[in-house]
C-alpha positions as CSV (number, residue, x, y, z in Angstrom):
1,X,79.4,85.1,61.5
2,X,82.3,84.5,63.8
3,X,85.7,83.2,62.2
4,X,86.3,79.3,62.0
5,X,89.8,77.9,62.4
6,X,89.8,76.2,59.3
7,X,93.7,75.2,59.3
8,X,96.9,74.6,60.9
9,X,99.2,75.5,58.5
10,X,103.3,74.2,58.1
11,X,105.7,76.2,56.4
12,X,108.1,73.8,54.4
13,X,110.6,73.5,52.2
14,X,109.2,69.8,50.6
15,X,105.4,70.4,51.5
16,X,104.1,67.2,50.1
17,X,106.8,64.8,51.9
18,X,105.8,66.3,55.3
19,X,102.4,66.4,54.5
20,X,103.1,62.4,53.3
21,X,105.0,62.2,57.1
22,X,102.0,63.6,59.0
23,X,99.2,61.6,57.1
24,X,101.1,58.5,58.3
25,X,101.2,59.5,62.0
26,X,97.9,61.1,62.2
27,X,96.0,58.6,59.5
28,X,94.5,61.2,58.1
29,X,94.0,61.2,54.3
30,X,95.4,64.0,51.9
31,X,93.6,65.9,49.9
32,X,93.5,68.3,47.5
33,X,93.5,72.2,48.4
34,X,93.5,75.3,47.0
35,X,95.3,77.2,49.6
36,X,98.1,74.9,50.0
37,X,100.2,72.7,48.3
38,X,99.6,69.7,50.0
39,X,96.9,69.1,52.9
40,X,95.2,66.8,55.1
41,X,91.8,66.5,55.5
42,X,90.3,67.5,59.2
43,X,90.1,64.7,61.9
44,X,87.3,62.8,62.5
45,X,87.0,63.9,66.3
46,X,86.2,67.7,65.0
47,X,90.2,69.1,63.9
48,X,91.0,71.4,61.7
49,X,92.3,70.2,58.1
50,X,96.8,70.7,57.9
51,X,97.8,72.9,55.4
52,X,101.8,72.7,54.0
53,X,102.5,76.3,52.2
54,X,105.9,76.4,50.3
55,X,108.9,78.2,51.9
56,X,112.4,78.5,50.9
57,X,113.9,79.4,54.0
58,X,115.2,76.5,56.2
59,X,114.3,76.4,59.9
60,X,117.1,77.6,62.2
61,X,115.4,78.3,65.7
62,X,112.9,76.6,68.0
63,X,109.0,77.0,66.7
64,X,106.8,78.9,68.7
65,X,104.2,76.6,68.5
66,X,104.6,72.3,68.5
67,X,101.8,69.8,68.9
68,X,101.4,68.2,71.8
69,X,100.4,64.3,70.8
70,X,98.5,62.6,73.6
71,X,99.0,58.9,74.5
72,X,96.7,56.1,76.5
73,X,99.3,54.3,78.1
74,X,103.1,54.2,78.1
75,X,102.8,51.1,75.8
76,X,100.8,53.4,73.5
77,X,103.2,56.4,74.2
78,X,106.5,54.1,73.5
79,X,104.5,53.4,69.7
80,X,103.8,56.6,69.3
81,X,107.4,57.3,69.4
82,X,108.8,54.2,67.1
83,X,105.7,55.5,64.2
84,X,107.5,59.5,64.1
85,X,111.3,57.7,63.9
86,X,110.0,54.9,61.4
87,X,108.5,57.4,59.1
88,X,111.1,59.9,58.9
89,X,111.2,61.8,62.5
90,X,114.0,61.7,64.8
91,X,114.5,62.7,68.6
92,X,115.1,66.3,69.5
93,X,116.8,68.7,71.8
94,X,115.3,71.7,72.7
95,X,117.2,71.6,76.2
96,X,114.7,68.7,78.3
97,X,116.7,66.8,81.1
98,X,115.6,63.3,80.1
99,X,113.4,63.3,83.3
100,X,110.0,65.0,81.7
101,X,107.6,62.1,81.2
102,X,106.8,63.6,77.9
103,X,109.0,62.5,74.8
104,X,110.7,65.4,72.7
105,X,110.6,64.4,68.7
106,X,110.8,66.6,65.6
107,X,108.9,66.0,61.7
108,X,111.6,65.4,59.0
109,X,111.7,69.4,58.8
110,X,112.8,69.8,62.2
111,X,109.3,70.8,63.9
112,X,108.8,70.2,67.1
113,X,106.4,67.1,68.7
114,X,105.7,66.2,72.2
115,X,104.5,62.1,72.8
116,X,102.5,63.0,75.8
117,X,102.4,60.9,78.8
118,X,99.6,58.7,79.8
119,X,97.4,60.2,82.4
120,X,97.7,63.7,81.7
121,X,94.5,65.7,83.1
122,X,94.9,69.0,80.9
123,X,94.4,66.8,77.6
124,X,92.0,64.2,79.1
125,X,89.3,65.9,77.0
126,X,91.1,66.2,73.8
127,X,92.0,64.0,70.6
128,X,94.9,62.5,69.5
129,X,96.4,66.4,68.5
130,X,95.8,67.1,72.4
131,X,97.3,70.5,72.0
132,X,99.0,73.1,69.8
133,X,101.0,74.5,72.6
134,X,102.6,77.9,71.8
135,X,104.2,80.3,73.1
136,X,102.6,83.7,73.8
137,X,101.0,86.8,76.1
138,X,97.9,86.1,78.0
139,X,96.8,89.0,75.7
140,X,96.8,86.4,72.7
141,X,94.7,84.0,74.2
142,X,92.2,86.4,74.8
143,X,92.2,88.0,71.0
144,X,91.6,84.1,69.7
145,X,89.0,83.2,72.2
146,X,87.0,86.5,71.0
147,X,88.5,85.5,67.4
148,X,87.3,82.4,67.7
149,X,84.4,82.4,70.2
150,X,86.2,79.7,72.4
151,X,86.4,79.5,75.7
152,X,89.0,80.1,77.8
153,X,89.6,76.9,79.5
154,X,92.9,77.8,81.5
155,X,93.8,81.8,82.4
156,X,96.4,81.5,85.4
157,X,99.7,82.9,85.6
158,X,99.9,84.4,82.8
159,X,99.3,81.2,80.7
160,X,96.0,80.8,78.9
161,X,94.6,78.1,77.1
162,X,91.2,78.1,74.6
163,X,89.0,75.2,73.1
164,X,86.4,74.8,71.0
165,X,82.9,74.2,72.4
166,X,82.8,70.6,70.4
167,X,85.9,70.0,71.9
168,X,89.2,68.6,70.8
169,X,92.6,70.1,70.0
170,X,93.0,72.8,72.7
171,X,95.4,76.0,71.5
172,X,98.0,77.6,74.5
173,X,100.3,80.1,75.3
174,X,102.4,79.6,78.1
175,X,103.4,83.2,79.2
176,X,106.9,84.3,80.1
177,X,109.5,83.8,79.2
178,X,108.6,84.3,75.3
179,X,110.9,83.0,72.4
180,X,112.6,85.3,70.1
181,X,110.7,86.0,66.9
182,X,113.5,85.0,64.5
183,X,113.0,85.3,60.7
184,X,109.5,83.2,59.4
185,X,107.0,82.1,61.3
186,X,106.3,78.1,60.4
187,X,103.0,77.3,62.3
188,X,100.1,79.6,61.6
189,X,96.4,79.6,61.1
190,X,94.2,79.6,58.2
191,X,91.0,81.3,59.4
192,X,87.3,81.2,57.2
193,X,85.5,84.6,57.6
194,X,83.5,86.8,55.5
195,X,85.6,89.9,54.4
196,X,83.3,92.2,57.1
197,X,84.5,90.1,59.6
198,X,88.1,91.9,59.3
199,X,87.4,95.0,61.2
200,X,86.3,93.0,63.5
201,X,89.2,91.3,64.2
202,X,91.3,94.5,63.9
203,X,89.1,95.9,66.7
204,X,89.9,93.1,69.0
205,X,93.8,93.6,68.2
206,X,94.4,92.0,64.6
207,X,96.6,94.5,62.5
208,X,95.4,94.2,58.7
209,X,98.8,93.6,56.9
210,X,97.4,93.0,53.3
211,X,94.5,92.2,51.1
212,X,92.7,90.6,49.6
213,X,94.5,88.6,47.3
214,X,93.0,87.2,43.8
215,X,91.9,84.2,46.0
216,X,90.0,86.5,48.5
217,X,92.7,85.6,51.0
218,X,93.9,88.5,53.5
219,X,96.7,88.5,55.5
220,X,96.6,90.0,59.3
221,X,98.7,89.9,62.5
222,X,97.7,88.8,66.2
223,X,98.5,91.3,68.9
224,X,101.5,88.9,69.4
225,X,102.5,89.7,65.8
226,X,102.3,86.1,64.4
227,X,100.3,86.0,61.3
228,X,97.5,84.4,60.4
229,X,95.5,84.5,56.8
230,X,92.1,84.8,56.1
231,X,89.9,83.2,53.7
232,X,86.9,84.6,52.6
């Protein structure tokens, strides 16, 4: 069986106010989880459910990965905008010129969120999470479209982009230049897999870190060296 994404998952310091901040802008309900502690349930246009896992270290540099939120006109986009400030969110700097037609937000733990512009092709076939757009080596993209069995859908330049055959959120890496890997990684994945599944991921560049757990959880590393967990 090949792995399933089965979660997006935040690391913060007040996991059940953020997951209460991302219900509100994505409508999706919470529920309970017991590889979290807090979650939302998966979209109904196919996503994966959110996970929040506990962390006592504050964020101090830019993600390597943000959700890009897609809009269906600039009326749309501007109310977008006005739901992340009114329940907690706040505009962000991560050195934009004020000319990108995309709006640069952050969660009340300092995440970052793109409102995307109207009209944009690339997410034309996606939900309302159009993207989680990371950074990364084309190398990556491969390993989670094998992972996965996704598709690449973009492989140019070094950038590479997969999506699942249903459709829906697509997952990038945008090649060089690559942010610094500084201290703890705060957007990973949650894959489900049977346990024999693991060597297979390890042959496709995975490095087993530990595991399992007493919750049959393992934890591995991309070829990148971001890590991801396993549930089996």
């Amino acid at each position: 069986m090949t792995a399933q994404l089965d979660a997006i998952c935040f690391a913060a310091l007040r996991p059940a106010e953020l997951a209460r901040f991302w219900s509100g802008l994505l409508g999706r309900p919470e529920i309970d989880d017991p590889h979290a502690d807090a979650a939302l349930a998966p979209s109904a246009d196919g996503g994966c459910r959110l996970r929040f896992l506990r962390t006592t270290t504050p964020k101090t540099v830019q993600n390597l990965a943000h959700f890009d939120l897609t809009s269906t006109s600039l009326d749309d986009q501007r109310e977008k905008v006005a739901r992340v400030l009114a329940l907690g969110g706040k505009h962000w700097d991560v050195g934009q010129t004020g000319d990108e037609g995309h709006v640069v937000l952050a969660d009340p733990e300092d995440n970052e969120v793109d409102v995307i512009e109207p009209g944009n092709n690339f997410l034309k076939d996606t939900g309302l999470i159009g993207a989680l757009a990371g950074d990364g080596t084309p190398e990556v993209g491969r390993f989670w479209s094998a992972a996965l069995g996704w598709p690449l859908v973009w492989d140019q330049d070094e950038e590479t982009a997969i999506q699942s055959p249903a459709g829906g959120t697509k997952l990038t890496w945008g090649g060089p230049p690559y942010g610094s890997r500084v201290g703890e990684d705060r957007v990973t994945f949650d894959l489900a897999a049977p346990a024999t599944d693991i060597d297979r991921l390890v042959s496709l560049g995975a490095r087993l870190v530990s595991g399992p757990d007493d919750h049959g959880r393992y934890a591995l590393t991309d070829p990148d060296g971001t890590p991801f967990r396993v549930l089996t």
